[in-house]
HTML snippet that shows the backbone in 3Dmol.js (N, CA, C, O; Angstrom):
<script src="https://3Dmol.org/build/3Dmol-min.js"></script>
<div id="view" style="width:600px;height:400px;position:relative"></div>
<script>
const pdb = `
ATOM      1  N   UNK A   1     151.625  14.774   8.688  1.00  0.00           N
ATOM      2  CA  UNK A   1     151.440  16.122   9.164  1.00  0.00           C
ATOM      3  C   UNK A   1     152.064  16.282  10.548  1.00  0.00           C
ATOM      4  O   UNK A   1     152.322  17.413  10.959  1.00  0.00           O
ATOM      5  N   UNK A   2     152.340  15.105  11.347  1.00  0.00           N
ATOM      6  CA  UNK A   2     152.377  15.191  12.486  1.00  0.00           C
ATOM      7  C   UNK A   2     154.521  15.198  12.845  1.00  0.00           C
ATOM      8  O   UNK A   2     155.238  15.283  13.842  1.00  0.00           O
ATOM      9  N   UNK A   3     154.662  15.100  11.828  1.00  0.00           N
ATOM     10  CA  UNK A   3     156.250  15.741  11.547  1.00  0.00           C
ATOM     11  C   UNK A   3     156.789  16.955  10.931  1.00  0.00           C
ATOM     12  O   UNK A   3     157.920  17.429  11.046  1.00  0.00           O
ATOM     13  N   UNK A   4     155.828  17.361  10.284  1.00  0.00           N
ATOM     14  CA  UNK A   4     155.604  18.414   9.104  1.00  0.00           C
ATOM     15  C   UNK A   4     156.711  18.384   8.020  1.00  0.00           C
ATOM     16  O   UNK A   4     157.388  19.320   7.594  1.00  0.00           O
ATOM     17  N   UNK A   5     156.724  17.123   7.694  1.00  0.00           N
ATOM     18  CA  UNK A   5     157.313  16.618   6.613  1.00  0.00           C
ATOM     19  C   UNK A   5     156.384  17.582   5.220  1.00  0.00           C
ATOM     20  O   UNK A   5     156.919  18.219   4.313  1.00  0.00           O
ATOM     21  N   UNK A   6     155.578  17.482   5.354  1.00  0.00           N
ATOM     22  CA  UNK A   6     154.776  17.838   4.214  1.00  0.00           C
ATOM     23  C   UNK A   6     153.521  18.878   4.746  1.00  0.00           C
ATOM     24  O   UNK A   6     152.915  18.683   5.800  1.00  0.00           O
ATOM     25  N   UNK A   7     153.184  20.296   3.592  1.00  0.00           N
ATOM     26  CA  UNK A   7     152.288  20.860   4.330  1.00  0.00           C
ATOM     27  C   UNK A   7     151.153  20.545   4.328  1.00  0.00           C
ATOM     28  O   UNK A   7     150.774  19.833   3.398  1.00  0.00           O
ATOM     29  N   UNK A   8     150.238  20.938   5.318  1.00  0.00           N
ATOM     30  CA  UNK A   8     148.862  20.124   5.744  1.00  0.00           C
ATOM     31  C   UNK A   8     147.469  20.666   4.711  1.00  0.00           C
ATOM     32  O   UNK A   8     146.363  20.163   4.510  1.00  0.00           O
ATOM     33  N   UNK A   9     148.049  21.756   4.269  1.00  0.00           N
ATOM     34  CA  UNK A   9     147.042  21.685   3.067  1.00  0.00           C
ATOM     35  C   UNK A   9     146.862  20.977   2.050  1.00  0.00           C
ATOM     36  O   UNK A   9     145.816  20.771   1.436  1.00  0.00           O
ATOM     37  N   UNK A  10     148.647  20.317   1.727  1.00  0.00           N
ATOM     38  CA  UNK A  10     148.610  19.078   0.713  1.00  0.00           C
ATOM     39  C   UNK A  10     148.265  17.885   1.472  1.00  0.00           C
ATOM     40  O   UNK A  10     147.630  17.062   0.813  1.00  0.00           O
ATOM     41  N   UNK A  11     148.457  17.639   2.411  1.00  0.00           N
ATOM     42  CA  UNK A  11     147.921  16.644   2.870  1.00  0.00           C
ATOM     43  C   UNK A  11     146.400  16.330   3.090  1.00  0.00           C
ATOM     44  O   UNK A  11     145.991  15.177   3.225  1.00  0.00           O
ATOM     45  N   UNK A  12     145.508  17.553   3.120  1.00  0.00           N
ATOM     46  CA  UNK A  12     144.290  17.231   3.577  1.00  0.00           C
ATOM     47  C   UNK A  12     143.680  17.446   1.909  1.00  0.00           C
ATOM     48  O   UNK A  12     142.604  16.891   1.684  1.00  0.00           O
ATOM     49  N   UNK A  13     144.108  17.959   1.148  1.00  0.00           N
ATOM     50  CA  UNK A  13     144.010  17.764  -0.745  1.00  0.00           C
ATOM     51  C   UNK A  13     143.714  16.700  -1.189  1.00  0.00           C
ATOM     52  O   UNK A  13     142.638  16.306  -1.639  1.00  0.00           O
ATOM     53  N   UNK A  14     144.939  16.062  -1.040  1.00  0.00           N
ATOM     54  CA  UNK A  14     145.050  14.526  -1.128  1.00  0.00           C
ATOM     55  C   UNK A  14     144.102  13.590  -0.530  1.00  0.00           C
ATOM     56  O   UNK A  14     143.328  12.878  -1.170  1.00  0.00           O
ATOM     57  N   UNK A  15     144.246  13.652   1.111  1.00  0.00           N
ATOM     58  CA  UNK A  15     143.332  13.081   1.204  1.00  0.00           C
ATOM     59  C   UNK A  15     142.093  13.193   0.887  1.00  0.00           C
ATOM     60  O   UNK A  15     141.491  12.121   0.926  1.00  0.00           O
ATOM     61  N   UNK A  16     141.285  14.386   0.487  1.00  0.00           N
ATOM     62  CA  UNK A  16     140.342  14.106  -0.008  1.00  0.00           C
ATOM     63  C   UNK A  16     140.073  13.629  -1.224  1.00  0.00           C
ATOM     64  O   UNK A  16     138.995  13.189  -1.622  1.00  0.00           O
ATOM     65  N   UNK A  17     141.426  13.761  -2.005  1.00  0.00           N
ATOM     66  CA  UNK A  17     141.233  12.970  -3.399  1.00  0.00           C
ATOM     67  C   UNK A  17     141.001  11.508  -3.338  1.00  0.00           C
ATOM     68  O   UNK A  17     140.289  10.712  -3.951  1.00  0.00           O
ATOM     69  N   UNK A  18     141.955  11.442  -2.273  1.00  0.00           N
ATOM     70  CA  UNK A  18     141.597   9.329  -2.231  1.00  0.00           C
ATOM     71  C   UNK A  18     140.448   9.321  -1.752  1.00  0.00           C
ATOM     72  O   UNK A  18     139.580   8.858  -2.492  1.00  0.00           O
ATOM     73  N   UNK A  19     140.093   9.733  -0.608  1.00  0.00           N
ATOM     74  CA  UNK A  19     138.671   9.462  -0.305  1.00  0.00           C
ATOM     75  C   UNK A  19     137.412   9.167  -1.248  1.00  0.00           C
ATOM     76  O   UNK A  19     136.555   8.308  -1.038  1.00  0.00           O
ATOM     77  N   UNK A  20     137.496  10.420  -2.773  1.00  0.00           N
ATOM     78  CA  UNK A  20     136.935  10.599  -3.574  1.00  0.00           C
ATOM     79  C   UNK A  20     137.072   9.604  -4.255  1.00  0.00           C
ATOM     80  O   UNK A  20     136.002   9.218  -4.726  1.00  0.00           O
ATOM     81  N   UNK A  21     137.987   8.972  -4.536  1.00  0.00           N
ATOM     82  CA  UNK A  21     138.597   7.967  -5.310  1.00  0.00           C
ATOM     83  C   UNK A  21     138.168   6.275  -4.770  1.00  0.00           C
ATOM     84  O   UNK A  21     137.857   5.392  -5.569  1.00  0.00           O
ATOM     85  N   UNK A  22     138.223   6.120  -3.551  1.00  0.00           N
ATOM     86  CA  UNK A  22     138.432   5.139  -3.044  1.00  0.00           C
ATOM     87  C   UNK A  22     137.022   4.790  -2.050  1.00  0.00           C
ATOM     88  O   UNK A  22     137.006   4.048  -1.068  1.00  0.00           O
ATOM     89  N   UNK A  23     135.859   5.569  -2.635  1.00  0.00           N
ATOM     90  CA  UNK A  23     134.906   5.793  -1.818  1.00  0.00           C
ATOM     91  C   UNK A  23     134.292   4.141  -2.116  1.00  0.00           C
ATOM     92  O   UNK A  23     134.881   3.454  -2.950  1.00  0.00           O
ATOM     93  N   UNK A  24     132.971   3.530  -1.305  1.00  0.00           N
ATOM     94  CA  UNK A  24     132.271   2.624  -1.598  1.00  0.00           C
ATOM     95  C   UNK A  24     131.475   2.443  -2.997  1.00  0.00           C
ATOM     96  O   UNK A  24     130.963   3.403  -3.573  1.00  0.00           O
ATOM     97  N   UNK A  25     131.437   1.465  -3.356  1.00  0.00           N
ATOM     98  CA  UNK A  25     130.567   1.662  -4.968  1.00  0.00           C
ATOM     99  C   UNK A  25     129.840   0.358  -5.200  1.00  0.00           C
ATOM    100  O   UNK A  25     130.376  -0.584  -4.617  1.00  0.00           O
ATOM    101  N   UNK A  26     129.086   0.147  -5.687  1.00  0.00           N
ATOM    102  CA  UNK A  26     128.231  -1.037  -6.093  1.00  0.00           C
ATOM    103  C   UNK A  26     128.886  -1.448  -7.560  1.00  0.00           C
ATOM    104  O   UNK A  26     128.949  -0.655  -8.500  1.00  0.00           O
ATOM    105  N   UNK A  27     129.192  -2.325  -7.588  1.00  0.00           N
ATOM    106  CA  UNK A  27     129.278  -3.196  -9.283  1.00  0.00           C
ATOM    107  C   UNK A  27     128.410  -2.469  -9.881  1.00  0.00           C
ATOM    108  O   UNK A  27     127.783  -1.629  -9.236  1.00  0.00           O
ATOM    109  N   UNK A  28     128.178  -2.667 -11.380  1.00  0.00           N
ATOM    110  CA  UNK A  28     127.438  -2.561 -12.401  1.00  0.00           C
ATOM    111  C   UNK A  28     127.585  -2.876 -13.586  1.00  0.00           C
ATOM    112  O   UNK A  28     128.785  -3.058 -13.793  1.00  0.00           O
ATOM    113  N   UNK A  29     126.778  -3.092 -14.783  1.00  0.00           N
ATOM    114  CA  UNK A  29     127.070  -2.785 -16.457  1.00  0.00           C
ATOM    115  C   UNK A  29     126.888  -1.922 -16.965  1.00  0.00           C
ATOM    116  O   UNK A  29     125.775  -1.531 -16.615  1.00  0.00           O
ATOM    117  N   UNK A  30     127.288  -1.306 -17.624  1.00  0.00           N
ATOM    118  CA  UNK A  30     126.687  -0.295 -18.498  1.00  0.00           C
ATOM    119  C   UNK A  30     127.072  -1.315 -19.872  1.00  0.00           C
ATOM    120  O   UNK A  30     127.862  -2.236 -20.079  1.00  0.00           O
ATOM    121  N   UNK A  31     126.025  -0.571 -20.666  1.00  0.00           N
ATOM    122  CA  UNK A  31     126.046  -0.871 -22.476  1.00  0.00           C
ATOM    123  C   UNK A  31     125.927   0.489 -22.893  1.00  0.00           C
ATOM    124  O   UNK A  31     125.298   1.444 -22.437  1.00  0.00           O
ATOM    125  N   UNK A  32     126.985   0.284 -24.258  1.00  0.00           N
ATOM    126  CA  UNK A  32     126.902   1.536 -25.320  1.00  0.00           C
ATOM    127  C   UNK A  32     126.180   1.476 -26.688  1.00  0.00           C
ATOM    128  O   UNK A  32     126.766   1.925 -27.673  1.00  0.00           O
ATOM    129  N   UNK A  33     124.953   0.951 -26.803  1.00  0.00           N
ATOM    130  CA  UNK A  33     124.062   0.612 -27.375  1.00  0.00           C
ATOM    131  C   UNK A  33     122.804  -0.429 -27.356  1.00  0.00           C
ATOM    132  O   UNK A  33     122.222  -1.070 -28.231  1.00  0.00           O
ATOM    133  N   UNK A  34     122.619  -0.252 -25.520  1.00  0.00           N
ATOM    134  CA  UNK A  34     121.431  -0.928 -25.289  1.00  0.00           C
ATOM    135  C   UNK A  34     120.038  -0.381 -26.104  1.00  0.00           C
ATOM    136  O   UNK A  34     119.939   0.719 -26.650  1.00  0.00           O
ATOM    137  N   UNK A  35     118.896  -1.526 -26.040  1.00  0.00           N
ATOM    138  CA  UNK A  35     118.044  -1.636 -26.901  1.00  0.00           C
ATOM    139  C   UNK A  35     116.690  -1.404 -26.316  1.00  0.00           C
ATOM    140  O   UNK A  35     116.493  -2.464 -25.723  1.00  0.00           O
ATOM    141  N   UNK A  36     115.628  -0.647 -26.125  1.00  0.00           N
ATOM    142  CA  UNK A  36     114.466  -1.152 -25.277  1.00  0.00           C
ATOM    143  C   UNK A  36     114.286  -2.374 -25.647  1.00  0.00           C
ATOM    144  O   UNK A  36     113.978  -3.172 -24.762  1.00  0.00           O
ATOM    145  N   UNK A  37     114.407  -2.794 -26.846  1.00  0.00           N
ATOM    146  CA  UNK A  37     113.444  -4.366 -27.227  1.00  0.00           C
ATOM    147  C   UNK A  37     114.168  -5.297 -26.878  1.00  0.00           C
ATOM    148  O   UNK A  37     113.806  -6.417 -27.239  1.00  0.00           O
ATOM    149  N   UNK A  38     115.410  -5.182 -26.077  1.00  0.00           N
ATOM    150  CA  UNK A  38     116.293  -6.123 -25.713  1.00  0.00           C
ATOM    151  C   UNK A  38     116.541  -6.261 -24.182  1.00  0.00           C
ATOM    152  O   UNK A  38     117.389  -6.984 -23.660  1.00  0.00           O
ATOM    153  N   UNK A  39     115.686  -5.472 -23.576  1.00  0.00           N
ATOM    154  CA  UNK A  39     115.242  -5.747 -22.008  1.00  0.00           C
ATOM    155  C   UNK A  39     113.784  -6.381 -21.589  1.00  0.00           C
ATOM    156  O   UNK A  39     112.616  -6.008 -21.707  1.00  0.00           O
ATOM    157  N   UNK A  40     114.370  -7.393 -21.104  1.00  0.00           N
ATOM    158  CA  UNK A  40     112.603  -8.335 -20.295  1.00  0.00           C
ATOM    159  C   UNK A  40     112.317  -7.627 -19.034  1.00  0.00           C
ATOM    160  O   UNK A  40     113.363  -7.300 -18.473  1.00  0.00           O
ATOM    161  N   UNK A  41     111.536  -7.373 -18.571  1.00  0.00           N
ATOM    162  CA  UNK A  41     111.206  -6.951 -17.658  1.00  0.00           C
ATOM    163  C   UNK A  41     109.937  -7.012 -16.614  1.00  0.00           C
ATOM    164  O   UNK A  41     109.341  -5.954 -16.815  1.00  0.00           O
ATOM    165  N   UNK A  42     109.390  -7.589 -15.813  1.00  0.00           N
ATOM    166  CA  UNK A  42     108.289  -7.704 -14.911  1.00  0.00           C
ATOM    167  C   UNK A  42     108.045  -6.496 -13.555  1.00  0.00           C
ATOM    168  O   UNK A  42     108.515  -6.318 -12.431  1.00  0.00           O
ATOM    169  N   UNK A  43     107.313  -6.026 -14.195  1.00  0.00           N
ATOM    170  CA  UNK A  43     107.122  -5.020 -13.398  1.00  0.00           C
ATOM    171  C   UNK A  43     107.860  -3.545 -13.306  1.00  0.00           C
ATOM    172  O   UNK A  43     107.912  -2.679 -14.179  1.00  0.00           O
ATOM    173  N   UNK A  44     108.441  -3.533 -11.905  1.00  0.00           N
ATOM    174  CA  UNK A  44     109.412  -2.503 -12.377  1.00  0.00           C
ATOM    175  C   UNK A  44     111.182  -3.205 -11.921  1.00  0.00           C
ATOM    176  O   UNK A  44     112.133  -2.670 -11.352  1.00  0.00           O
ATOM    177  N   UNK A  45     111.021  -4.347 -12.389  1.00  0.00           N
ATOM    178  CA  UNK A  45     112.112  -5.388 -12.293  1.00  0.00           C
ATOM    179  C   UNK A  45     112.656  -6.009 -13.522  1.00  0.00           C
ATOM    180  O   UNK A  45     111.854  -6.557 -14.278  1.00  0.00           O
ATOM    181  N   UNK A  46     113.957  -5.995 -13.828  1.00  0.00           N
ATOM    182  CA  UNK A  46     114.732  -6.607 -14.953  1.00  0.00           C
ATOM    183  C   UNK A  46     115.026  -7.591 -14.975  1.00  0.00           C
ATOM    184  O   UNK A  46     116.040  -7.754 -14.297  1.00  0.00           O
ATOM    185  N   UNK A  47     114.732  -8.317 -15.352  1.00  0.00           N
ATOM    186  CA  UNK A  47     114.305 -10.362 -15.539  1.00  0.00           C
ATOM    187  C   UNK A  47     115.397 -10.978 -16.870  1.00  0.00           C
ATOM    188  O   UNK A  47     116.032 -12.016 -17.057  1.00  0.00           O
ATOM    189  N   UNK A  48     115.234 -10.007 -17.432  1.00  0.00           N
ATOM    190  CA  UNK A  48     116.644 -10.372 -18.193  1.00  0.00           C
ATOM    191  C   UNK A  48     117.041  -9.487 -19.930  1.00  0.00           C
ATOM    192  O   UNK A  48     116.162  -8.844 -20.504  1.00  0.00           O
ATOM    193  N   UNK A  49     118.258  -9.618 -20.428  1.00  0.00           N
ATOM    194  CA  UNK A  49     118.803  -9.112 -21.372  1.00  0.00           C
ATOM    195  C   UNK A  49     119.728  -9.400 -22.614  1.00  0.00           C
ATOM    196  O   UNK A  49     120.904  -9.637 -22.340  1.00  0.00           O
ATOM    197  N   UNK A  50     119.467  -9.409 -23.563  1.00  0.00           N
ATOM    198  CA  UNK A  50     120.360  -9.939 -24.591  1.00  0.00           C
ATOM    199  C   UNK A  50     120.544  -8.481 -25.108  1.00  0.00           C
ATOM    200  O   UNK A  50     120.048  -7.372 -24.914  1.00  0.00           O
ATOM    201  N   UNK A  51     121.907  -9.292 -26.171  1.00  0.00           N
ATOM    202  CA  UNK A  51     122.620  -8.365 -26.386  1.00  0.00           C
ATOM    203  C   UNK A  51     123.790  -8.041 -26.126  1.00  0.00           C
ATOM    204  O   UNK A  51     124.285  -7.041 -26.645  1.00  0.00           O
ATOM    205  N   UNK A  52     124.498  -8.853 -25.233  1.00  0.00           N
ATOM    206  CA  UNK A  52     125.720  -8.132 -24.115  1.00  0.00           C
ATOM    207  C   UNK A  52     127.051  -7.661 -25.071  1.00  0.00           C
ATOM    208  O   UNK A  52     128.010  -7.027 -24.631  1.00  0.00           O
ATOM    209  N   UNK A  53     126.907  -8.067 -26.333  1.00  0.00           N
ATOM    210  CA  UNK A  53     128.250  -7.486 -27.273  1.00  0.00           C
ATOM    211  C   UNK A  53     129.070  -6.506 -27.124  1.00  0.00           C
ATOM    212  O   UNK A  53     130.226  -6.423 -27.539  1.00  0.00           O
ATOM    213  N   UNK A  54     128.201  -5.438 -26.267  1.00  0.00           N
ATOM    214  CA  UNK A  54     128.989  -4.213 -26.046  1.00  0.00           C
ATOM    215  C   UNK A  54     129.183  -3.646 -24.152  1.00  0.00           C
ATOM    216  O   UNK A  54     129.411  -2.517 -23.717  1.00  0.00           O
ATOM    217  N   UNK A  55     128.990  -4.888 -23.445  1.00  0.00           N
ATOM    218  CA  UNK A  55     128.330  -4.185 -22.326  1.00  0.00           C
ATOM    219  C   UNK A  55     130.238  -4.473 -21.380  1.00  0.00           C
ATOM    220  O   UNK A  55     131.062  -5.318 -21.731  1.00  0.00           O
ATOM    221  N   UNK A  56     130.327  -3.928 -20.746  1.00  0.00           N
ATOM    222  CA  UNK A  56     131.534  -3.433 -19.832  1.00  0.00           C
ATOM    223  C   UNK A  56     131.036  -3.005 -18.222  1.00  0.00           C
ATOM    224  O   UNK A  56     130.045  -2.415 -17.791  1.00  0.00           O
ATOM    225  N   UNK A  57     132.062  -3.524 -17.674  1.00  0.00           N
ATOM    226  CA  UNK A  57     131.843  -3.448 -16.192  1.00  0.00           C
ATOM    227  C   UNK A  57     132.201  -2.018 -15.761  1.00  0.00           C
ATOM    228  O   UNK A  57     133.180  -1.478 -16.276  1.00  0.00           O
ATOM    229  N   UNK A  58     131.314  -1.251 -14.665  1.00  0.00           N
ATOM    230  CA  UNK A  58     131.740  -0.083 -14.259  1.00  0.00           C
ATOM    231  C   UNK A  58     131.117  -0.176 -12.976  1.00  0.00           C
ATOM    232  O   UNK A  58     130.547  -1.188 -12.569  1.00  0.00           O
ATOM    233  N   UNK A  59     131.271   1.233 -12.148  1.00  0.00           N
ATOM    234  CA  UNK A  59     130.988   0.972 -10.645  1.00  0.00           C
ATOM    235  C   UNK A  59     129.900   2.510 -10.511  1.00  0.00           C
ATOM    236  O   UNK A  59     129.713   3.278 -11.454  1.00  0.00           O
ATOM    237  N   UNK A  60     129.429   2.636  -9.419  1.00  0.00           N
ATOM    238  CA  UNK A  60     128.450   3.141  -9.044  1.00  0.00           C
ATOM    239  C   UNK A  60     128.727   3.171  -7.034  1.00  0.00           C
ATOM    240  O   UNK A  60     129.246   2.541  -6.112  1.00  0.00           O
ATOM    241  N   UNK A  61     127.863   4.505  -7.382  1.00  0.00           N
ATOM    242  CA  UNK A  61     127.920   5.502  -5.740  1.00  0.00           C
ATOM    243  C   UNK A  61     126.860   3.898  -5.267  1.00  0.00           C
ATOM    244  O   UNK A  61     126.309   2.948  -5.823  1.00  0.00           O
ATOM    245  N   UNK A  62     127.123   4.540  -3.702  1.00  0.00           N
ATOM    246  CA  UNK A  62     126.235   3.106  -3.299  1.00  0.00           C
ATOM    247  C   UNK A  62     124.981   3.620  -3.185  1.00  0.00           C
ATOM    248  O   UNK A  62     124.703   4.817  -3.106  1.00  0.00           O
ATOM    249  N   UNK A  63     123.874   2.270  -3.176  1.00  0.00           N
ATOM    250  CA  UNK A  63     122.525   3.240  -3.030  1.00  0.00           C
ATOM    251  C   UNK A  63     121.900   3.599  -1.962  1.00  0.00           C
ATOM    252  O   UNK A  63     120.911   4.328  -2.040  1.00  0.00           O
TER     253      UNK A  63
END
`;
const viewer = $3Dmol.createViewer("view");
viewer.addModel(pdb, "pdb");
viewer.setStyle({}, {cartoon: {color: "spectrum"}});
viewer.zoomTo();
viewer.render();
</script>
């Protein structure tokens, strides 16, 4: 912007797209046919899971 190579409305567009894009995220799994009877659980804590045949890595806002 600071040449005005390019106008600053596309520039500040953009940048908010990467921002959007490129924001912080926590790991995660998701499954596309998890089971209640296939989660252990203690309390209000997940202790463990079978099943993983369908499960895939995805990301998440941070908490």
């Amino acid at each position: 912007m600071t040449n005005g190579v390019l106008p600053a409305d596309l520039v500040t567009r953009n940048r908010q797209v990467a921002e959007a894009a490129l924001r912080p995220w926590s790991p995660a799994f998701t499954h596309g046919d998890l089971q209640i009877a296939h989660v252990f659980v203690d309390g209000d804590k997940i202790t463990g899971i079978i099943d993983w045949s369908e499960v895939m890595p995805c990301s998440t806002s941070p908490p």
